[in-house]
C-alpha positions in Angstrom: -65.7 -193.5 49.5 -68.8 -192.2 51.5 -72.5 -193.5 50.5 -73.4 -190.3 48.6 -70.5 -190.7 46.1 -71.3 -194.2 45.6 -75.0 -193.2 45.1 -73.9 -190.2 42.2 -71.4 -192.4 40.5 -74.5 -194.7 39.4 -76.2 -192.4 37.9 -76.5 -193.1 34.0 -77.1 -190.6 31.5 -78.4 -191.0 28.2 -79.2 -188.4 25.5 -82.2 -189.8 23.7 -85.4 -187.9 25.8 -87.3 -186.6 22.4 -90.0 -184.6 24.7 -87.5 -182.7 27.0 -87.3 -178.9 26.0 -84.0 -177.2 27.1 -85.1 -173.9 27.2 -89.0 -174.3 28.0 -89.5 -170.4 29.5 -88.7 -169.5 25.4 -92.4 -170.2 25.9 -92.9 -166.7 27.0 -91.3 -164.0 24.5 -92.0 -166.4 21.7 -95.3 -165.5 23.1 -94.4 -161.7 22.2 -93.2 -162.5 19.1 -96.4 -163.8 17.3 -98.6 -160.9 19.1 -96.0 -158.5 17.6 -96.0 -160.6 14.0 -92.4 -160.8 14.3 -91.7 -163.0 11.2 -93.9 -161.9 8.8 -92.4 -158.5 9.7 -89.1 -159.1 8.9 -90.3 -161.6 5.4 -91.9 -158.1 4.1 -89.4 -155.8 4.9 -85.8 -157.7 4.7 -85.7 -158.3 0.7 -82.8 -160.7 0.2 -84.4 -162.5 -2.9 -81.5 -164.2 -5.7 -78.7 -164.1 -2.3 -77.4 -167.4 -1.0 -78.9 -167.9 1.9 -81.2 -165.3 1.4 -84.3 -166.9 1.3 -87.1 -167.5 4.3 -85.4 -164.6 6.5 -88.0 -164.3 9.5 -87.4 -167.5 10.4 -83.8 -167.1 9.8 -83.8 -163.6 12.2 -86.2 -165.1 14.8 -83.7 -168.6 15.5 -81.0 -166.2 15.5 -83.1 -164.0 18.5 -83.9 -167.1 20.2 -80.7 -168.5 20.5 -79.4 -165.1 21.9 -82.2 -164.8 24.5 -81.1 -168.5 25.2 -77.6 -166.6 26.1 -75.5 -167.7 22.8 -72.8 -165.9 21.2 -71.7 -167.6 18.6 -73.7 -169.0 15.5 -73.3 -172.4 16.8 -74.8 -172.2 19.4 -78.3 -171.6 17.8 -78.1 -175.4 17.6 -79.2 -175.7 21.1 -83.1 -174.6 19.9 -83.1 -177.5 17.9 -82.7 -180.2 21.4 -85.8 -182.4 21.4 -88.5 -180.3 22.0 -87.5 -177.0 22.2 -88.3 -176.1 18.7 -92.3 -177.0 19.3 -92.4 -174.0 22.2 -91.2 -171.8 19.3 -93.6 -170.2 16.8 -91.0 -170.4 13.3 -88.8 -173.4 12.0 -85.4 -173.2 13.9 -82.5 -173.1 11.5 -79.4 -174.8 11.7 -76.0 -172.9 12.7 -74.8 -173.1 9.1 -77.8 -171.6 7.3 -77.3 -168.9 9.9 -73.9 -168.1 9.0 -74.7 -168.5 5.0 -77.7 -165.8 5.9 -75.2 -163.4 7.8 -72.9 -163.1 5.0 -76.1 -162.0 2.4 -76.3 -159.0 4.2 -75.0 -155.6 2.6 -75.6 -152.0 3.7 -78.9 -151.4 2.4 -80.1 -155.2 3.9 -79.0 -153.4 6.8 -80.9 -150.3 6.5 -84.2 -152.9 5.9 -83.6 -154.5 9.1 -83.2 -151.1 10.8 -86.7 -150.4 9.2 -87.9 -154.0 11.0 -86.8 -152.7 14.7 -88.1 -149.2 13.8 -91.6 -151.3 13.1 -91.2 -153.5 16.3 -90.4 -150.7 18.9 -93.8 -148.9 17.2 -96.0 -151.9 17.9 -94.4 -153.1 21.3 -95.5 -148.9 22.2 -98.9 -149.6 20.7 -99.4 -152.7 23.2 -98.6 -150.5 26.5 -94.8 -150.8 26.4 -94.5 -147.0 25.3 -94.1 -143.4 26.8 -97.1 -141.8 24.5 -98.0 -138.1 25.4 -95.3 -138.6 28.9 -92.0 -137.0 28.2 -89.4 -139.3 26.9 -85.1 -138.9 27.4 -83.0 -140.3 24.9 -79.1 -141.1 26.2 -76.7 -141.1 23.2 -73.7 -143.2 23.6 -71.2 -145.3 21.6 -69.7 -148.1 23.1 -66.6 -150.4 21.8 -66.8 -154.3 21.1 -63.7 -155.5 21.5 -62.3 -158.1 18.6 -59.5 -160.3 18.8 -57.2 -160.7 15.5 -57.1 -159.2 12.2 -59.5 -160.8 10.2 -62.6 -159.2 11.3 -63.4 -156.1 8.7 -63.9 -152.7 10.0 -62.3 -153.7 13.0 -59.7 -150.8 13.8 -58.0 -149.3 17.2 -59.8 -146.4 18.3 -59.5 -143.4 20.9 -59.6 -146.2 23.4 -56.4 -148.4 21.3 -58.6 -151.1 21.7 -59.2 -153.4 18.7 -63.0 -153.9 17.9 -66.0 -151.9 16.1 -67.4 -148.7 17.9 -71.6 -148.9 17.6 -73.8 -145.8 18.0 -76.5 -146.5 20.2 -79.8 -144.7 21.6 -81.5 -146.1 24.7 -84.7 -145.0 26.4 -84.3 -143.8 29.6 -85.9 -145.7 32.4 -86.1 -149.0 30.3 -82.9 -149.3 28.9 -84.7 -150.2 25.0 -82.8 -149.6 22.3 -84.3 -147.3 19.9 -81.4 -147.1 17.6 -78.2 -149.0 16.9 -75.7 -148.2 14.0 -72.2 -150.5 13.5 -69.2 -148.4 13.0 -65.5 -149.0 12.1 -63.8 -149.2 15.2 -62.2 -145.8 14.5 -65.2 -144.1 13.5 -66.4 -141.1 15.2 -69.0 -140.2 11.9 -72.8 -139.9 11.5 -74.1 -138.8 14.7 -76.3 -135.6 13.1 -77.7 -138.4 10.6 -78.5 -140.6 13.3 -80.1 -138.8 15.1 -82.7 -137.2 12.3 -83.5 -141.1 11.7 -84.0 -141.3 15.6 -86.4 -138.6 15.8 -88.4 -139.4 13.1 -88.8 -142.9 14.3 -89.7 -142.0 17.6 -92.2 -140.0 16.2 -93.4 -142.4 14.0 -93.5 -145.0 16.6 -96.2 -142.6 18.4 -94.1 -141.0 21.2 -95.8 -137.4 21.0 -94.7 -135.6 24.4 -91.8 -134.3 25.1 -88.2 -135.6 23.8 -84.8 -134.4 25.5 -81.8 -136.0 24.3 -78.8 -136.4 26.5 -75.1 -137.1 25.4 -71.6 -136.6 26.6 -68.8 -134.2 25.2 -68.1 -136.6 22.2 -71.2 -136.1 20.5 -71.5 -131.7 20.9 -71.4 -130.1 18.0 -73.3 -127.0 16.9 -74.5 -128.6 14.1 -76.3 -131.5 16.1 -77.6 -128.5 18.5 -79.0 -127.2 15.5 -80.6 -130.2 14.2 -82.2 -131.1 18.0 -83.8 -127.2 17.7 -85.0 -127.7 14.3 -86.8 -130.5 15.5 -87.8 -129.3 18.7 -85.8 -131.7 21.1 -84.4 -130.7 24.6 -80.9 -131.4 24.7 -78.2 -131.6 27.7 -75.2 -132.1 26.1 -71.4 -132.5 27.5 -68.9 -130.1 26.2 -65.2 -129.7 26.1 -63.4 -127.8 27.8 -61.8 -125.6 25.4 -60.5 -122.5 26.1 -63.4 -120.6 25.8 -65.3 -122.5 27.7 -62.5 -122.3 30.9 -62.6 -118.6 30.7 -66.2 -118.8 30.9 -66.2 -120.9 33.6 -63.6 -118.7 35.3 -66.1 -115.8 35.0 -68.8 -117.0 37.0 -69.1 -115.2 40.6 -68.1 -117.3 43.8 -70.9 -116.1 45.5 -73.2 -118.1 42.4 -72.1 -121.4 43.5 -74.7 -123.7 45.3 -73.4 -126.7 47.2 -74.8 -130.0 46.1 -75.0 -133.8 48.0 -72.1 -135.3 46.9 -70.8 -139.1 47.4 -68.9 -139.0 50.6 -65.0 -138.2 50.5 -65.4 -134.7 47.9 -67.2 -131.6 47.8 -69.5 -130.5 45.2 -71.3 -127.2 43.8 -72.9 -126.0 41.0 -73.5 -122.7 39.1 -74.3 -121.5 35.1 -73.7 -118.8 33.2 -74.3 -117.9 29.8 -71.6 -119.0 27.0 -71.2 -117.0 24.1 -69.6 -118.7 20.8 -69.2 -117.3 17.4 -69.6 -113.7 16.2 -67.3 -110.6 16.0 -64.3 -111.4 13.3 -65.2 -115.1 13.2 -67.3 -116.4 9.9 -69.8 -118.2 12.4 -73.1 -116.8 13.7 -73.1 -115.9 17.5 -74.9 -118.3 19.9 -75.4 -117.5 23.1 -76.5 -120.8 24.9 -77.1 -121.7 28.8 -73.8 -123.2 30.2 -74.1 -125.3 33.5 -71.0 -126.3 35.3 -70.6 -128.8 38.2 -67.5 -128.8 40.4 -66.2 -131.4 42.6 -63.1 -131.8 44.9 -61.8 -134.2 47.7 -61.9 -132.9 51.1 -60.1 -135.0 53.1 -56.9 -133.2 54.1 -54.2 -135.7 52.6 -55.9 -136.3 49.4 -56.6 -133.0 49.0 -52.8 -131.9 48.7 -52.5 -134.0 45.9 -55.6 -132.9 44.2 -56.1 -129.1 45.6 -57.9 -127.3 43.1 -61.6 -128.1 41.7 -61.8 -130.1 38.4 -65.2 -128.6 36.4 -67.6 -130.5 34.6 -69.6 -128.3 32.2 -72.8 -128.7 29.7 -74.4 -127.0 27.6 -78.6 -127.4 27.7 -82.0 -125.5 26.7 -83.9 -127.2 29.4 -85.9 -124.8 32.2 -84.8 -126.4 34.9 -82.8 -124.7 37.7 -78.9 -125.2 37.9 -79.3 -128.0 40.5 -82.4 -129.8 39.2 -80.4 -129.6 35.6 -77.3 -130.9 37.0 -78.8 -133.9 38.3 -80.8 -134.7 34.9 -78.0 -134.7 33.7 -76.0 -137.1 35.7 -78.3 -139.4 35.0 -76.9 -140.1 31.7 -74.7 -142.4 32.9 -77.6 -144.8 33.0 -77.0 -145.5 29.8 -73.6 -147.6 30.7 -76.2 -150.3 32.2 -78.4 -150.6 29.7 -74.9 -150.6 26.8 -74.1 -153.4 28.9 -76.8 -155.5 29.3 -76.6 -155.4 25.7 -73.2 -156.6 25.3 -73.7 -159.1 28.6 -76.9 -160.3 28.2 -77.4 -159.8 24.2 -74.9 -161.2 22.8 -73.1 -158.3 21.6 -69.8 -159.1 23.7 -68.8 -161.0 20.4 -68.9 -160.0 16.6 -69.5 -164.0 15.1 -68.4 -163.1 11.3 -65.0 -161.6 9.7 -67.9 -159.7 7.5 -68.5 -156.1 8.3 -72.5 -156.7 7.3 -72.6 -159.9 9.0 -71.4 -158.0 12.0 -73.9 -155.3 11.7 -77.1 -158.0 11.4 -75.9 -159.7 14.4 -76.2 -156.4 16.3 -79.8 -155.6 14.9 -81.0 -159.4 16.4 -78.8 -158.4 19.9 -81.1 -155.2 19.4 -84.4 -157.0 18.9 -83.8 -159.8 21.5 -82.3 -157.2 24.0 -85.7 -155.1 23.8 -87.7 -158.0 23.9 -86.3 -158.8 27.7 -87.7 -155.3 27.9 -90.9 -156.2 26.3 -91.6 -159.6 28.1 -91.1 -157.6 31.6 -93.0 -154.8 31.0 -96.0 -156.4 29.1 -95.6 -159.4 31.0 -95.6 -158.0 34.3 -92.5 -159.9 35.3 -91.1 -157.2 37.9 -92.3 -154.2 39.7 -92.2 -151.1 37.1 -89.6 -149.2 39.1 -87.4 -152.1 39.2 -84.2 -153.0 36.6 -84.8 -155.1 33.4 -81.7 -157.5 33.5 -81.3 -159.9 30.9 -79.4 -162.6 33.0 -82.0 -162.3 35.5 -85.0 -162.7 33.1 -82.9 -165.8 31.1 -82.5 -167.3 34.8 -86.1 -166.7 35.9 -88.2 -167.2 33.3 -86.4 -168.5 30.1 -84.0 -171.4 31.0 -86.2 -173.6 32.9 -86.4 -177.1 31.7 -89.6 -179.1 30.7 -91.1 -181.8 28.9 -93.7 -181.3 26.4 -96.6 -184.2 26.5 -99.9 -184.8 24.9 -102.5 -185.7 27.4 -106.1 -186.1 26.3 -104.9 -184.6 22.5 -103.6 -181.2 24.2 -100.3 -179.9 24.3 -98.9 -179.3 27.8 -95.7 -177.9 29.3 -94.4 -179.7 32.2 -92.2 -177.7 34.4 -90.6 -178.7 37.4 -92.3 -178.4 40.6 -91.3 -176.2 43.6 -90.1 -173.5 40.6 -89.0 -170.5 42.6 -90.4 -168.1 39.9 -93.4 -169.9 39.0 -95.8 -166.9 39.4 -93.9 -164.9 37.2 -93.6 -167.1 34.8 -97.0 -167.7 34.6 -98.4 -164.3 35.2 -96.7 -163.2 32.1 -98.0 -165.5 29.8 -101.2 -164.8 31.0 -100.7 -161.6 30.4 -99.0 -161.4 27.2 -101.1 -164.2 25.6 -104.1 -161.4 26.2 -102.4 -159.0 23.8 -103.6 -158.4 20.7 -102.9 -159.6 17.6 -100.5 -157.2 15.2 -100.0 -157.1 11.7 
């Protein structure tokens, strides 16, 4: 046995340090959360008076955020806030794992619907400190994604398109910063409640004070002429996905070869775009005509033995009001697949991976604290100056950074101060966004 293994095998280890904070960097978007007025927030707004469990829920909602920006999820792992110190960096009593789970299980839909109203309240005064788009032009990506669930006991939890067993959220994100503006649980074989949604959406964006510009983008599984109705009666862009029906083929088939522009294309296929106008509706039909732009992007591999396995183009066609050329719309609209990064830092890095409780409304309060702690990575960057603006939010970055570091909490001359280790890689950061967020306002 060489010297080094002798040297490591005398370590001892002991578990009785009552200044050591596991999580010091916590530090930093707790921070956030008392410039925002986080638990008083949701104390006014999340009425759960005469439930078990009910009482005291800011505190309740905030341990619940901490633990997930910590990286838990599962209830139990919200115990981990309460390791010597860790609770004194934090600006709310830390609830044990059980009280958690008894507060879950209060919830019913319209609890639900108040906790909607909290993020609504937190994404307007996060945008009042600097983090929003005011009079710029903001895009909206509308997705669904499906959290997978194992076993039968969860409720709501059904097979969808996908045959995959789990719950199927609706969820709009901000393009550019990944927030999420609007989350709604589903059963996992829902496809329902996208025109409602989006009317709440608007009106909270509005409400939250974004007054330029809003263009919402979504793929094929969200067109409808009703939601294209509702976006124009509201005065949204939209760049929407549609099928390929057989209307829309013989449209498609219509448009001139000499109208197609070749685009840059990922090396390996051949691309080019063209529009033409699609006409729906009218003549013997019961519906009113619509005549709507229709832009159609067309790809195909153009290496010789692929190619005689795939020979002919596959199309890719939305429907949009925007005035951009073909081209320039084509690529705004590729962009929507954006949204898979920030649908997956929210199921990665959020805590959304895993639905804790066999309760529908449990389910659908742990996704509005994934929300809220998922946004506040957002938050802590931007405010905080963590990163460049043009650079990527990532909550496992952020959590490895800033939020996980170690320290010990001591008293020296009657103050309170955070020891952290020396040589810490990120050290500026970290301390540039306290600076910076600790020179935020006060919100109420």
């Amino acid at each position: 046995m060489g010297s080094s293994s002798r040297s490591i095998d005398r370590i001892a280890v002991t578990f009785d340090e009552p200044t050591l904070v596991a999580d010091a960097g916590l530090l930093v978007p707790a921070t956030l959360m008392v410039r925002l007025g986080l638990e008083s927030l949701v104390n006014e707004i999340v009425r759960l008076r005469g439930r078990v469990g009910g009482a005291h829920p800011g505190r309740k909602v905030l341990t619940l955020v901490a633990a997930i920006l910590t990286g838990a999820s599962h209830i139990d792992h919200a115990d981990r806030l309460r390791a010597g110190a860790t609770g004194r960096v934090l600006p709310f009593r830390v609830m044990a794992p059980s009280t958690l789970g008894t507060f879950l299980r209060s919830f019913t839909f319209g609890h639900i619907r108040q906790l909607d109203a909290v993020i609504a309240e937190t994404v307007r005064r996060a945008w009042l400190l600097g983090a929003g788009p005011g009079k710029e032009a903001m895009t909206i990506d509308l997705d669904s994604t499906i959290v997978e669930v194992h076993g039968k006991q969860k409720h709501g939890a059904a097979f969808g398109y996908t045959r995959v067993l789990g719950y199927h959220p609706l969820l709009a994100t901000r393009a550019g910063t990944g927030e999420v503006l609007h989350a709604r649980l589903r059963k996992g074989s829902s496809q329902r409640g996208t025109k409602r949604f989006c009317e709440e959406l608007i009106a909270r964006m509005r409400h939250c004070g974004a007054t330029g510009a809003l263009t919402l983008r979504a793929d094929s599984g969200f067109f409808s002429w009703d939601l294209v109705s509702v976006l124009d009666r509201l005065s949204v862009a939209w760049s929407i996905t549609v099928h390929q029906n057989a209307s829309v083929q013989a449209a498609i088939a219509a448009i001139p070869e000499d109208q197609w522009c070749d685009i840059a294309y990922p090396d390996g296929g051949a691309a080019q775009v063209a529009e033409t106008i699609y006409v729906t509706g009218g003549g013997k039909t019961k519906r009113a005509e619509r005549r709507v732009r229709l832009v159609v992007r067309r790809t195909r591999l153009i290496d010789p033995v692929q190619r005689q396995l795939w020979p002919d183009w596959r199309h890719h066609a939305f429907v949009t009001n925007l005035e951009l050329d073909a081209v320039e719309a084509d690529r705004f609209h590729r962009a929507h697949a954006t949204v898979e990064l920030a649908i997956r830092d929210l199921k990665e890095g959020a805590g959304l991976e895993h639905c804790p409780s066999g309760r529908f409304f449990a389910n659908a309060a742990w996704l509005g604290c994934a929300v809220l702690a998922h946004n506040l990575f957002r938050w802590t960057a931007t405010l905080g100056n963590v990163h460049a603006d043009d650079q990527l939010t990532v909550a496992s970055t952020v959590r490895f950074r800033v939020l996980t570091i170690p320290g010990r909490l001591v008293n020296p001359a009657g103050r309170p101060t955070l020891r952290l280790p020396e040589r810490w890689p990120w050290a500026q950061s970290f301390i540039t966004a306290l600076s910076h967020l600790r020179a935020l306002p006060l919100l109420t």
